[in-house]
mmCIF file of the C-alpha atoms, coordinates in Angstrom:
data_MODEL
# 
_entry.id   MODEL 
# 
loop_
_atom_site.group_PDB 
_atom_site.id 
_atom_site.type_symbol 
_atom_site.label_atom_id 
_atom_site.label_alt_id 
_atom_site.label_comp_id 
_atom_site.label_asym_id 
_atom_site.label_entity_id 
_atom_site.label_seq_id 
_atom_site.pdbx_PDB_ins_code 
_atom_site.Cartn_x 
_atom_site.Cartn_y 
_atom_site.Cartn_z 
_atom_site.occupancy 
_atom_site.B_iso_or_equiv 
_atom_site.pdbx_formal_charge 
_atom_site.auth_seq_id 
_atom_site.auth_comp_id 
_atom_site.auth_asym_id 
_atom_site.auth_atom_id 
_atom_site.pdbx_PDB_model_num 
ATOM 1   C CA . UNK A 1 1   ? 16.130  -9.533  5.462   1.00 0.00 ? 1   UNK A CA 1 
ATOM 2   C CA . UNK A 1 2   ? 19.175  -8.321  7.420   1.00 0.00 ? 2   UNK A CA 1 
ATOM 3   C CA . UNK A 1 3   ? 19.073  -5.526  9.865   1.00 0.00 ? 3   UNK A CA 1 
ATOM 4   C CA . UNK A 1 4   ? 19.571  -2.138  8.122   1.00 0.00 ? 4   UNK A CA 1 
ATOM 5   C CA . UNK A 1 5   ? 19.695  -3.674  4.714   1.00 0.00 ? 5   UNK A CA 1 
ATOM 6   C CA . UNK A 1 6   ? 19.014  -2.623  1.521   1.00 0.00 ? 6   UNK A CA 1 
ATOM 7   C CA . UNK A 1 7   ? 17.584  -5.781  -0.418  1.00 0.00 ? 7   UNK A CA 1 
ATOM 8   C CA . UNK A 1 8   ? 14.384  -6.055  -1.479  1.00 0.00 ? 8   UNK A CA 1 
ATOM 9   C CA . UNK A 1 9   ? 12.734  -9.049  -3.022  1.00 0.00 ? 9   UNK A CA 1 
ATOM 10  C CA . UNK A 1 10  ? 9.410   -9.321  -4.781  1.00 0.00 ? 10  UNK A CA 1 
ATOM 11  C CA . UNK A 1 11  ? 8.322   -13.107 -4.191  1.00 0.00 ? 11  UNK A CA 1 
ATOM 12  C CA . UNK A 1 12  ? 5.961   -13.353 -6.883  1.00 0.00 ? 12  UNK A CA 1 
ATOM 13  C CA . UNK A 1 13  ? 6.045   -14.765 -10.182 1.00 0.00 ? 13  UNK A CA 1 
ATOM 14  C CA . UNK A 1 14  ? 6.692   -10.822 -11.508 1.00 0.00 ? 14  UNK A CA 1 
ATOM 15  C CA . UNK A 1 15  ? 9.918   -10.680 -10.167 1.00 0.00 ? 15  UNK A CA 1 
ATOM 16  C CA . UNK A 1 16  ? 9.634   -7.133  -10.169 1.00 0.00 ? 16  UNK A CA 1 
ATOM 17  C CA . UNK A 1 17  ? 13.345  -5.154  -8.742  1.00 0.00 ? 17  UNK A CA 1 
ATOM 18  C CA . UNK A 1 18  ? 12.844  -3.151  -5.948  1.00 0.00 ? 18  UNK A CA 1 
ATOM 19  C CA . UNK A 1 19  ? 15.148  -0.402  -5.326  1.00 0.00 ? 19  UNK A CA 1 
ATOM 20  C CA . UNK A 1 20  ? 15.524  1.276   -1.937  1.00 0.00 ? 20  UNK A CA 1 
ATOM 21  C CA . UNK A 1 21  ? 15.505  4.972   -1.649  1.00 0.00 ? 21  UNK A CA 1 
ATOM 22  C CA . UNK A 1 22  ? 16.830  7.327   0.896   1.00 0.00 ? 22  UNK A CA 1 
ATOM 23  C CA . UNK A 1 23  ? 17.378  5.772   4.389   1.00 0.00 ? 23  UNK A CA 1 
ATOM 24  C CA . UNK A 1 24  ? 14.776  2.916   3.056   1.00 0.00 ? 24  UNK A CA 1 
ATOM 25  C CA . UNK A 1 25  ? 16.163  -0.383  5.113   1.00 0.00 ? 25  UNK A CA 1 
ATOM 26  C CA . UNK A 1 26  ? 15.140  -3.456  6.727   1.00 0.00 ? 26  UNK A CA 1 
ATOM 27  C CA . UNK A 1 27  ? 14.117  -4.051  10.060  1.00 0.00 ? 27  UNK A CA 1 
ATOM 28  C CA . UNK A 1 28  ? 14.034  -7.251  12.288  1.00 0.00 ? 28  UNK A CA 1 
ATOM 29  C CA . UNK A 1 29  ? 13.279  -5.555  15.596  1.00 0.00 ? 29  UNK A CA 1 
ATOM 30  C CA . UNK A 1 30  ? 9.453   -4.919  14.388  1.00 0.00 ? 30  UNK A CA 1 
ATOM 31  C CA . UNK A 1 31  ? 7.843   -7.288  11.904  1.00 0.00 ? 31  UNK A CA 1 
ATOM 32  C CA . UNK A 1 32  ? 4.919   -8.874  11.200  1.00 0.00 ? 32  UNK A CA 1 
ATOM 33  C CA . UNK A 1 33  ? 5.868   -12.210 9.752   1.00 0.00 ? 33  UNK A CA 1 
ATOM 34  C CA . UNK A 1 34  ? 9.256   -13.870 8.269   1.00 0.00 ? 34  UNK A CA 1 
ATOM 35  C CA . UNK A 1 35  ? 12.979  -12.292 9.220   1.00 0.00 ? 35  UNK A CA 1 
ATOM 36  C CA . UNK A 1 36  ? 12.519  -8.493  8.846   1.00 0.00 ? 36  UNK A CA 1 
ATOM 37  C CA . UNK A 1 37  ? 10.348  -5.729  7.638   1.00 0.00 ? 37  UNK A CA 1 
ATOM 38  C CA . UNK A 1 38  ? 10.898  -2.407  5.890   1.00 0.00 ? 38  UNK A CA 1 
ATOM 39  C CA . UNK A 1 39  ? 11.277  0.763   7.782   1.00 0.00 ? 39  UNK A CA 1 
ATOM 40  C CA . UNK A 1 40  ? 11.047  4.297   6.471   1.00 0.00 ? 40  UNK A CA 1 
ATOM 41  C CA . UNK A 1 41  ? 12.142  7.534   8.915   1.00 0.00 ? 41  UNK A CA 1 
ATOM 42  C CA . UNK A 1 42  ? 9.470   9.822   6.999   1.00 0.00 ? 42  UNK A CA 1 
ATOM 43  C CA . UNK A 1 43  ? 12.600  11.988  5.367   1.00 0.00 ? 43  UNK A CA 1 
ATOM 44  C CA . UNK A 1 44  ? 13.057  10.959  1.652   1.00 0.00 ? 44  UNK A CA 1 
ATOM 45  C CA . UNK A 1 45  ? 12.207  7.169   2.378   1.00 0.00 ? 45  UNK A CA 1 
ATOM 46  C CA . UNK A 1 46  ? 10.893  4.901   -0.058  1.00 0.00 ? 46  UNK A CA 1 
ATOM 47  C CA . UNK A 1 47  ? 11.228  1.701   -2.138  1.00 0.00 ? 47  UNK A CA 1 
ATOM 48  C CA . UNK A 1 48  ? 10.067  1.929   -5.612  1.00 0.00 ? 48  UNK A CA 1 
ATOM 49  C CA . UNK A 1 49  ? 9.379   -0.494  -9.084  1.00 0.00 ? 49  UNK A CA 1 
ATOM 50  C CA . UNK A 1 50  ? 9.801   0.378   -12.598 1.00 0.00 ? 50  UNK A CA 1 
ATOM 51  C CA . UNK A 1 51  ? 6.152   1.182   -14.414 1.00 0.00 ? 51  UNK A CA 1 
ATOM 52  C CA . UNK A 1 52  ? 4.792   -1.662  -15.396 1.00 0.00 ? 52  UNK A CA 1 
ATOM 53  C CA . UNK A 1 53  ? 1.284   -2.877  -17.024 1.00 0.00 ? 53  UNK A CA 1 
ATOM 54  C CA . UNK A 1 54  ? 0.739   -5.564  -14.009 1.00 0.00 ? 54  UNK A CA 1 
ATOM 55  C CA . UNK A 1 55  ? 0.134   -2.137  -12.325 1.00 0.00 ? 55  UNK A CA 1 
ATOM 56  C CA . UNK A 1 56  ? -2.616  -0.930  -14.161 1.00 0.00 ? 56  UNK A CA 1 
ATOM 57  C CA . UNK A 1 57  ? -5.857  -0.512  -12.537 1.00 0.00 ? 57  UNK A CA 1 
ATOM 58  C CA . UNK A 1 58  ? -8.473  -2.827  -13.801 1.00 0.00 ? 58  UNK A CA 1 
ATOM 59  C CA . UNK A 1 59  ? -11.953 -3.936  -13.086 1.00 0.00 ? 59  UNK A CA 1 
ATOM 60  C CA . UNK A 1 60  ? -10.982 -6.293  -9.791  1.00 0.00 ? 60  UNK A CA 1 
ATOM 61  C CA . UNK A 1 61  ? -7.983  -5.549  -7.564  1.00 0.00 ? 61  UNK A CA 1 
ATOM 62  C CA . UNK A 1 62  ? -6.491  -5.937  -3.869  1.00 0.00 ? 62  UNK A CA 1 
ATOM 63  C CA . UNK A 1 63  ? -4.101  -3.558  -2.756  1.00 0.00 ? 63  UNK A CA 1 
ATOM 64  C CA . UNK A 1 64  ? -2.694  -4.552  1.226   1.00 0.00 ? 64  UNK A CA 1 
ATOM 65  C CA . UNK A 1 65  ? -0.141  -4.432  3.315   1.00 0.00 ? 65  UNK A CA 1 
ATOM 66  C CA . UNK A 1 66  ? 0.579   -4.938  7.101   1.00 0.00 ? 66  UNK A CA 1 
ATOM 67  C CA . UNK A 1 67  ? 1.087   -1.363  8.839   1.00 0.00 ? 67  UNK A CA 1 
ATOM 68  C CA . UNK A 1 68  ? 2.648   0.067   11.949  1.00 0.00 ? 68  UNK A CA 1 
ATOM 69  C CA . UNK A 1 69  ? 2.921   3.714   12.351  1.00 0.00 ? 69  UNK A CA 1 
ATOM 70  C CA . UNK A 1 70  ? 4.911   5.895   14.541  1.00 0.00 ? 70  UNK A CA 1 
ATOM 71  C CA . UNK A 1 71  ? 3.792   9.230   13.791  1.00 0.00 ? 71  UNK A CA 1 
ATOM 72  C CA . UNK A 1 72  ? 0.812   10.360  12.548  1.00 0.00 ? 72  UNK A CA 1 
ATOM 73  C CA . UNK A 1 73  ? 1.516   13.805  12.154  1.00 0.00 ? 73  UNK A CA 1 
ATOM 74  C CA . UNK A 1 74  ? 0.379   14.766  8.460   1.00 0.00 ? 74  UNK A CA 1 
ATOM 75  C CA . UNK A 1 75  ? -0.168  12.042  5.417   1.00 0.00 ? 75  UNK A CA 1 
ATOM 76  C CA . UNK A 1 76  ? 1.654   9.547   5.314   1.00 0.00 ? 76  UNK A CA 1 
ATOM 77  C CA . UNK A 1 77  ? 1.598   6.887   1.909   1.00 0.00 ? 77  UNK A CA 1 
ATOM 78  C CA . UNK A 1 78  ? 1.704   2.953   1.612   1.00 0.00 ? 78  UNK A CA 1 
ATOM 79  C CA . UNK A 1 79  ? 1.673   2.458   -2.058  1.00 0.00 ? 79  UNK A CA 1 
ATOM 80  C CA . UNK A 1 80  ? 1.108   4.497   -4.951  1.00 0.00 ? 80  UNK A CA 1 
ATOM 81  C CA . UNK A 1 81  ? 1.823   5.441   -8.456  1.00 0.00 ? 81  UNK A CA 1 
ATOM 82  C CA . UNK A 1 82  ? 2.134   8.891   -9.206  1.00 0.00 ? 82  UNK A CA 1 
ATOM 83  C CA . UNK A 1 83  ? 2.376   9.983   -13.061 1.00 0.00 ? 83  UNK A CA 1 
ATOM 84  C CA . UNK A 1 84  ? 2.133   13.908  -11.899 1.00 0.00 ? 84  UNK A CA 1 
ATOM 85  C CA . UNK A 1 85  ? -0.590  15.751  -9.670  1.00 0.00 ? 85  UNK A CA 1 
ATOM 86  C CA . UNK A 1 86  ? -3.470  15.092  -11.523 1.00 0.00 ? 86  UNK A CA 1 
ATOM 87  C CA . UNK A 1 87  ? -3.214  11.549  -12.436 1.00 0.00 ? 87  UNK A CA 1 
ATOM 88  C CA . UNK A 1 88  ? -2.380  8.631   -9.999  1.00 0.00 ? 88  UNK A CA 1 
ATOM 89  C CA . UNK A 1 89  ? -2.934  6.531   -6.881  1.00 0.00 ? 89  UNK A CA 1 
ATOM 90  C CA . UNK A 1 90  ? -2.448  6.803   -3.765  1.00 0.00 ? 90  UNK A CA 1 
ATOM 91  C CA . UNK A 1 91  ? -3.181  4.504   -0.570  1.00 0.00 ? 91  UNK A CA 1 
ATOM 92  C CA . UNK A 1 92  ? -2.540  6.087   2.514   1.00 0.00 ? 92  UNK A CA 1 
ATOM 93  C CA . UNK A 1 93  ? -3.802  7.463   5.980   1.00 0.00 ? 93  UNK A CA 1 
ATOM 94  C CA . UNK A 1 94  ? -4.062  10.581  6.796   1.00 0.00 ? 94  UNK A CA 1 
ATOM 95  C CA . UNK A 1 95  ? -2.971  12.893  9.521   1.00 0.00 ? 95  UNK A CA 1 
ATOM 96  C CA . UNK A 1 96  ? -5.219  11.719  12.483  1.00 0.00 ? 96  UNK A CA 1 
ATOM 97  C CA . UNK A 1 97  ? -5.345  7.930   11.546  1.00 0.00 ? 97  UNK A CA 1 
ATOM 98  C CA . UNK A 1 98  ? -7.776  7.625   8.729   1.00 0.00 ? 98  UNK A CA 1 
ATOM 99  C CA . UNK A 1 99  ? -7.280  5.384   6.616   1.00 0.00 ? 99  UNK A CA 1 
ATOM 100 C CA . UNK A 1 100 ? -7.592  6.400   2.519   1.00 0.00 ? 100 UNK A CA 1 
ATOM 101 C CA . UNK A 1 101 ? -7.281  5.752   -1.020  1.00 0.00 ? 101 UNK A CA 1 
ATOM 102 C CA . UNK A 1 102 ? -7.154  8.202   -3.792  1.00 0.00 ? 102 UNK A CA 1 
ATOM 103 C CA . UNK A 1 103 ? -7.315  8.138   -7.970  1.00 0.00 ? 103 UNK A CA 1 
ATOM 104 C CA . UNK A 1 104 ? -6.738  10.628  -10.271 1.00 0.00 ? 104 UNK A CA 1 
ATOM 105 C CA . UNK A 1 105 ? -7.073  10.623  -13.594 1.00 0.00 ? 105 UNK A CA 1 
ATOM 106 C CA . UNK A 1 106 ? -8.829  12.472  -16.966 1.00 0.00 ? 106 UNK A CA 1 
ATOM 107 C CA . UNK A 1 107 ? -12.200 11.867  -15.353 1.00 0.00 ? 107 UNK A CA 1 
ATOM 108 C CA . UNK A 1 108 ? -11.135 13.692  -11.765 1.00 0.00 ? 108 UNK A CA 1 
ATOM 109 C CA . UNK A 1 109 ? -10.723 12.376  -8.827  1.00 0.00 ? 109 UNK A CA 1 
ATOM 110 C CA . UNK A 1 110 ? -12.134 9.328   -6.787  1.00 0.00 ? 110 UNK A CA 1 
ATOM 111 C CA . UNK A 1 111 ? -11.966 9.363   -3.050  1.00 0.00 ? 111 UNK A CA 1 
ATOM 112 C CA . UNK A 1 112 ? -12.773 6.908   -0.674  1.00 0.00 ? 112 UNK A CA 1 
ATOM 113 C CA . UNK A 1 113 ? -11.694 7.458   2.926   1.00 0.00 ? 113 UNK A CA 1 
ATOM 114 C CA . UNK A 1 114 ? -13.148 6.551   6.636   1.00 0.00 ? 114 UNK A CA 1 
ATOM 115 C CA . UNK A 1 115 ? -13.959 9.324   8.745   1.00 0.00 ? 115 UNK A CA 1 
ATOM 116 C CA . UNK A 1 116 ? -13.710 10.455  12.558  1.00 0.00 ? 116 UNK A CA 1 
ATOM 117 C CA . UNK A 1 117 ? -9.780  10.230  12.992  1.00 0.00 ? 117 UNK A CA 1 
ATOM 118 C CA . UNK A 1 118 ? -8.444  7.102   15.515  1.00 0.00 ? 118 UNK A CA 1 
ATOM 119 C CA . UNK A 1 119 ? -8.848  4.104   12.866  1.00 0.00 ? 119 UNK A CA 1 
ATOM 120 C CA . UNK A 1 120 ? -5.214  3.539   12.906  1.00 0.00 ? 120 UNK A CA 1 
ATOM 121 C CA . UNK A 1 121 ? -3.437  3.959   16.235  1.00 0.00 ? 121 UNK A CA 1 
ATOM 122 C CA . UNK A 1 122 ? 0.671   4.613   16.390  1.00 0.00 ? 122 UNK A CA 1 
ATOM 123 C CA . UNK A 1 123 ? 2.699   1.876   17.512  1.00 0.00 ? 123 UNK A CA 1 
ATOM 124 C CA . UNK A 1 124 ? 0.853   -1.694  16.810  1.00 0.00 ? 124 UNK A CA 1 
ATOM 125 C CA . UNK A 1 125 ? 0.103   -3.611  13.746  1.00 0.00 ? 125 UNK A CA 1 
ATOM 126 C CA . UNK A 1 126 ? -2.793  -3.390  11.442  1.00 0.00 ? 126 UNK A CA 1 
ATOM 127 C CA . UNK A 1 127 ? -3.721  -5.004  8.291   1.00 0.00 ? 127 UNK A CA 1 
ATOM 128 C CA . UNK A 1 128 ? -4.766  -2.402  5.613   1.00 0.00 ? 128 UNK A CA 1 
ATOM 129 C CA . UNK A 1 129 ? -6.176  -3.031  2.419   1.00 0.00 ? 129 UNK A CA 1 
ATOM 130 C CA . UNK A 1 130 ? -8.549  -1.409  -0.466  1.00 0.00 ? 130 UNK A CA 1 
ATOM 131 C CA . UNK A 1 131 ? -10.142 -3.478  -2.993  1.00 0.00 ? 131 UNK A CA 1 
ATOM 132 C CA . UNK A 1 132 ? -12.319 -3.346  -6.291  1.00 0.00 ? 132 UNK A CA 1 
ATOM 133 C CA . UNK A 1 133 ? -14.809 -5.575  -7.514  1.00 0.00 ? 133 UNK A CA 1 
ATOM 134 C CA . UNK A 1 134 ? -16.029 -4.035  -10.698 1.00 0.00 ? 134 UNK A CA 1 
ATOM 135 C CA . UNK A 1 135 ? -17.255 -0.591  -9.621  1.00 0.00 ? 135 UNK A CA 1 
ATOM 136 C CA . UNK A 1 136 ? -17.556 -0.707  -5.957  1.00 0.00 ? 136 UNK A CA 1 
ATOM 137 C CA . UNK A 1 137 ? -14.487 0.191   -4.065  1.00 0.00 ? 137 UNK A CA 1 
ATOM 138 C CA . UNK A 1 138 ? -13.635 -0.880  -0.194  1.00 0.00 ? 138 UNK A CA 1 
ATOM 139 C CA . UNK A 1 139 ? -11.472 0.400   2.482   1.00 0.00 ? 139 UNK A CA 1 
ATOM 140 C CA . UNK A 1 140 ? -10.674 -2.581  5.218   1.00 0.00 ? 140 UNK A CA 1 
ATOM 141 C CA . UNK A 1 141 ? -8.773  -2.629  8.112   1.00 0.00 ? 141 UNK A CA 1 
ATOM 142 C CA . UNK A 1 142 ? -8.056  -5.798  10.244  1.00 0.00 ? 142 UNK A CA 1 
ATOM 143 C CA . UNK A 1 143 ? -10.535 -7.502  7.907   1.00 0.00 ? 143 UNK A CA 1 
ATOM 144 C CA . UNK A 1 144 ? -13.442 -5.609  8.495   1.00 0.00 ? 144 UNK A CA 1 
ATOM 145 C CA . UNK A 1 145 ? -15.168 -3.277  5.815   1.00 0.00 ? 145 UNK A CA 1 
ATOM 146 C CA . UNK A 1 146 ? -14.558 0.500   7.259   1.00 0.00 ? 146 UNK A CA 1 
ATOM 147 C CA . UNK A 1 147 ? -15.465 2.837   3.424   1.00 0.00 ? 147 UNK A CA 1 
ATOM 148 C CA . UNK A 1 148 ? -17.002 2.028   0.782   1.00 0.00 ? 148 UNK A CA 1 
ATOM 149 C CA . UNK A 1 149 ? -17.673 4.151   -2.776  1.00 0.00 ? 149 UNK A CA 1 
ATOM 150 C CA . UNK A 1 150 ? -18.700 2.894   -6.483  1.00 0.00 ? 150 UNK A CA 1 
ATOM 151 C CA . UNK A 1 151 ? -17.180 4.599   -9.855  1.00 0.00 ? 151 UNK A CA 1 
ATOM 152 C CA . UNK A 1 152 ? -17.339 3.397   -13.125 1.00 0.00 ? 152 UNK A CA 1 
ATOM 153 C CA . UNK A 1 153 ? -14.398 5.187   -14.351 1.00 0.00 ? 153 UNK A CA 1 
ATOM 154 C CA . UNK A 1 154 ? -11.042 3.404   -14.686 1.00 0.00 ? 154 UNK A CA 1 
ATOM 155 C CA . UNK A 1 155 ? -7.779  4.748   -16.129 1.00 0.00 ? 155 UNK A CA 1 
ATOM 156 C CA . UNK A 1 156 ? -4.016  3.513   -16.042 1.00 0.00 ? 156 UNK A CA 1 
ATOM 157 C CA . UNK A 1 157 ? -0.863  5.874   -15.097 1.00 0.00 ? 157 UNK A CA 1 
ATOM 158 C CA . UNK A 1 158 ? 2.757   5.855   -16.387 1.00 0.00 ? 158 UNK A CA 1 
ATOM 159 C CA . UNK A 1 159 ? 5.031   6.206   -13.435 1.00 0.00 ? 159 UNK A CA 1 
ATOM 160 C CA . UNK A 1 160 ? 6.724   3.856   -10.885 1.00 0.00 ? 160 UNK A CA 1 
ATOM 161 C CA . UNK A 1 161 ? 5.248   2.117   -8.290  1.00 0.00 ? 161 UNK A CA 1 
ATOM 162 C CA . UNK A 1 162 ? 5.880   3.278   -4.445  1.00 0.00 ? 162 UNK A CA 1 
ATOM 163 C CA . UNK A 1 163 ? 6.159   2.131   -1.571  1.00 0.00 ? 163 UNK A CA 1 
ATOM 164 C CA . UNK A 1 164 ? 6.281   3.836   1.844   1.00 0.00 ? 164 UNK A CA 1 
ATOM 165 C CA . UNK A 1 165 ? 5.648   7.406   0.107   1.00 0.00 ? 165 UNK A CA 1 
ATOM 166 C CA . UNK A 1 166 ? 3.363   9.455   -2.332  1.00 0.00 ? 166 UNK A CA 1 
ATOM 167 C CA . UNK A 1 167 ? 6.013   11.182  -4.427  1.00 0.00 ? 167 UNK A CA 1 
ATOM 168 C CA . UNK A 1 168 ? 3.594   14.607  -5.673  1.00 0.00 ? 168 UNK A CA 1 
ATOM 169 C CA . UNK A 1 169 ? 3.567   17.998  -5.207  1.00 0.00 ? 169 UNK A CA 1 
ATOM 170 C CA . UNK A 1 170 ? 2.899   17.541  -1.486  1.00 0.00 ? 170 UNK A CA 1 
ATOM 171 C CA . UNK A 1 171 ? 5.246   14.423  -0.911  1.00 0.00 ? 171 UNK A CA 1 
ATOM 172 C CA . UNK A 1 172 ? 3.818   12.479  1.880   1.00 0.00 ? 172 UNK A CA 1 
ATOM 173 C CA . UNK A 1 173 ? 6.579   9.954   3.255   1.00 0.00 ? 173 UNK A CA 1 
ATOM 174 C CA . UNK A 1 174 ? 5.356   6.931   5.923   1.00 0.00 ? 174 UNK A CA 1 
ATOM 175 C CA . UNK A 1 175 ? 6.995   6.905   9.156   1.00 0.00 ? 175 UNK A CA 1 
ATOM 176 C CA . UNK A 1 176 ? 6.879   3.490   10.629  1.00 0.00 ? 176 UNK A CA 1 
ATOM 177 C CA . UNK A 1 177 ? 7.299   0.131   9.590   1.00 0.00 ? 177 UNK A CA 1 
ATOM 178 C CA . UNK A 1 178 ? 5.493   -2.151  6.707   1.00 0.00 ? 178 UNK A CA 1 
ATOM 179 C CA . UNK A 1 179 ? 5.213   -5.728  6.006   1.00 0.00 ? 179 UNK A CA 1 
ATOM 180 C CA . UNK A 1 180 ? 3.575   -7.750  3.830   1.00 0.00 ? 180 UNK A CA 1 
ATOM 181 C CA . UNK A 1 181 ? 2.907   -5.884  0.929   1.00 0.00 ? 181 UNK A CA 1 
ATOM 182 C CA . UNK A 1 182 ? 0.390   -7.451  -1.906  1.00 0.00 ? 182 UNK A CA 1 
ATOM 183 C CA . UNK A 1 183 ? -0.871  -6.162  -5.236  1.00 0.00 ? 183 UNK A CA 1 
ATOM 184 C CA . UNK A 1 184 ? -3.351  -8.417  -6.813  1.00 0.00 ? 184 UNK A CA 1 
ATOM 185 C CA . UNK A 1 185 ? -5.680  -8.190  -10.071 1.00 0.00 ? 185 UNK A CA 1 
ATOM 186 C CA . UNK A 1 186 ? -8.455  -10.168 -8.220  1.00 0.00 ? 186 UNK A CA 1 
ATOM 187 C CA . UNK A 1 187 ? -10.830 -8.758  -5.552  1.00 0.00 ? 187 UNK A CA 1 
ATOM 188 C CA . UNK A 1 188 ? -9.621  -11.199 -2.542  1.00 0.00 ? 188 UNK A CA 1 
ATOM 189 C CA . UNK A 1 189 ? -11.990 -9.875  -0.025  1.00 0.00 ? 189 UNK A CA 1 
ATOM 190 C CA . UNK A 1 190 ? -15.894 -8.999  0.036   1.00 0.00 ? 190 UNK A CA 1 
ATOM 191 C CA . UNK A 1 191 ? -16.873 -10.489 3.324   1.00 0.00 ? 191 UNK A CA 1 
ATOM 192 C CA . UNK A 1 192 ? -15.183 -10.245 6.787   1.00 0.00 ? 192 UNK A CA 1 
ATOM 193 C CA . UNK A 1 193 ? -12.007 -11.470 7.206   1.00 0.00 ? 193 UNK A CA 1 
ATOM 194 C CA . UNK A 1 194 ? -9.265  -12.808 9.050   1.00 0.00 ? 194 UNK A CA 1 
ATOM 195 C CA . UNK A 1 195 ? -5.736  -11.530 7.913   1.00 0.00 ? 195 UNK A CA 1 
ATOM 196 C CA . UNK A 1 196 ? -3.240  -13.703 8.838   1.00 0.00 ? 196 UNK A CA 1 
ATOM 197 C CA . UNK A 1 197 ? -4.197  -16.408 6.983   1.00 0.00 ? 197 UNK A CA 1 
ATOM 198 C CA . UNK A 1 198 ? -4.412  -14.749 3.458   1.00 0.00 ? 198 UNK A CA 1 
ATOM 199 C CA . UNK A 1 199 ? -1.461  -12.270 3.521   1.00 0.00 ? 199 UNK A CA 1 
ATOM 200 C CA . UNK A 1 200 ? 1.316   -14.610 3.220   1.00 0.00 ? 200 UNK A CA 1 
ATOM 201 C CA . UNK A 1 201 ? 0.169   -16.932 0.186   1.00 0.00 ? 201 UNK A CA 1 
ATOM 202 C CA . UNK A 1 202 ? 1.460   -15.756 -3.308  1.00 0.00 ? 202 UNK A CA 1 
ATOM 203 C CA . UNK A 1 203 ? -1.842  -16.788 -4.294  1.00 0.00 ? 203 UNK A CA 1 
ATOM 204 C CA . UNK A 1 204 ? -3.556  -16.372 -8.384  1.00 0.00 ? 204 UNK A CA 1 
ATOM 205 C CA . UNK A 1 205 ? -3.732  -12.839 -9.368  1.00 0.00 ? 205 UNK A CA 1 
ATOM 206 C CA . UNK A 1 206 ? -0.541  -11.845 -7.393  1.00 0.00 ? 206 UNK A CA 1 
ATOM 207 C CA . UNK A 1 207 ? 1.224   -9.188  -8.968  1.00 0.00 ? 207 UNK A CA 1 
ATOM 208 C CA . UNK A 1 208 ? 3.862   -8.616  -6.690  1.00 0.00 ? 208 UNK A CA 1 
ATOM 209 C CA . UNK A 1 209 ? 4.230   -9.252  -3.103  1.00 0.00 ? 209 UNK A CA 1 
ATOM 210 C CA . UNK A 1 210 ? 7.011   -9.200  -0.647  1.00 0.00 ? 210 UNK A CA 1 
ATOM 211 C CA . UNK A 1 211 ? 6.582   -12.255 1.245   1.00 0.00 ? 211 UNK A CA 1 
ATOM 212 C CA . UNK A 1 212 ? 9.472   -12.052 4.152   1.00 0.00 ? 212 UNK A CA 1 
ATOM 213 C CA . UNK A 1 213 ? 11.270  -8.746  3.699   1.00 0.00 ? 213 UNK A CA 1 
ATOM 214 C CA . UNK A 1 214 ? 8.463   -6.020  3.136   1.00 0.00 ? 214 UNK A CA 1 
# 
């Protein structure tokens, strides 16, 4: 990853092309791990991925990435897919710091959020994730359990997947910096955990993951 580029590789077996969007670039000032990271101004900023099934919810998942956020002024989105307002995903935090992720679908909505504002402070890095293990959902940050919420209901959405942005009626665009990012169709975490030494292994049940450049 170059400074101010524009390539973006998914390390995993997928493959999957990443296209960058808008001002959407590479960073090596601020990272995480490896050369460089991505960087979105919050104006029209986004990398996204062709619809595919890998990207289908199931009944286990793991949804990460490393985060460090500049402004937290309004929502701002991580990863989603968005097939129109009333069916999709989105993982995010919200204006304040908390951290959140949303599904729509036939059967409503599913929310599972923390609460009190201040989880996610501007200018350092966090580890985010949300994960599924059959019908119990959880919201981690830094490796430590922070929501939790159970649902039965599971349902899969035609549109591409995002990154940096939630691309609905109320577009919600990350300002900041992201690294790391790992979809997986296993649950990798139910305990307390440490981070750093999980993030950067294209381990089974990777999907797609960016192992250097986002």
């Amino acid at each position: 990853g170059s400074d101010s580029g524009t390539t973006f590789t998914d390390s995993s077996s997928g493959g999957h092309t990443i296209t960058a969007n808008g001002n959407a670039h590479t960073d090596t000032t601020i990272k995480k791990f490896g050369t460089a990271s991505y960087q979105g101004d919050g104006s029209g900023d986004y990398l996204s991925i062709p619809d595919h099934a890998d990207f289908d919810i199931k009944t286990n998942w793991t949804i990460e990435c490393w985060s460090y956020i500049t402004n937290l002024t309004g929502d701002k989105g991580y990863i989603s897919v968005t097939e129109d307002d009333n069916n999709g995903y989105y993982f995010r935090h919200t204006h304040g710091g908390d951290l959140g992720c949303t599904f729509k679908g036939s059967y409503g909505t599913l929310g599972i959020t923390t609460s009190g504002g201040g989880h996610l402070p501007i200018n350092t890095w966090h580890h985010v994730a949300c994960t599924k293990a059959t019908n119990d959902y959880t919201l981690w940050i830094d490796g430590t359990s922070v929501a939790t919420a159970t649902s039965s209901n599971i349902d899969t959405y035609a549109g591409s997947l995002v990154i940096g942005s939630v691309l609905r009626g109320e577009v919600q665009e990350f300002d900041g910096y992201i690294d790391e990012v790992r979809i997986s169709d296993v649950c990798r975490y139910t305990t307390t955990f440490t981070p750093n030494a999980t993030t950067t292994t294209n381990a089974t049940g990777t999907l797609i993951q960016s192992a250097n450049t986002v």
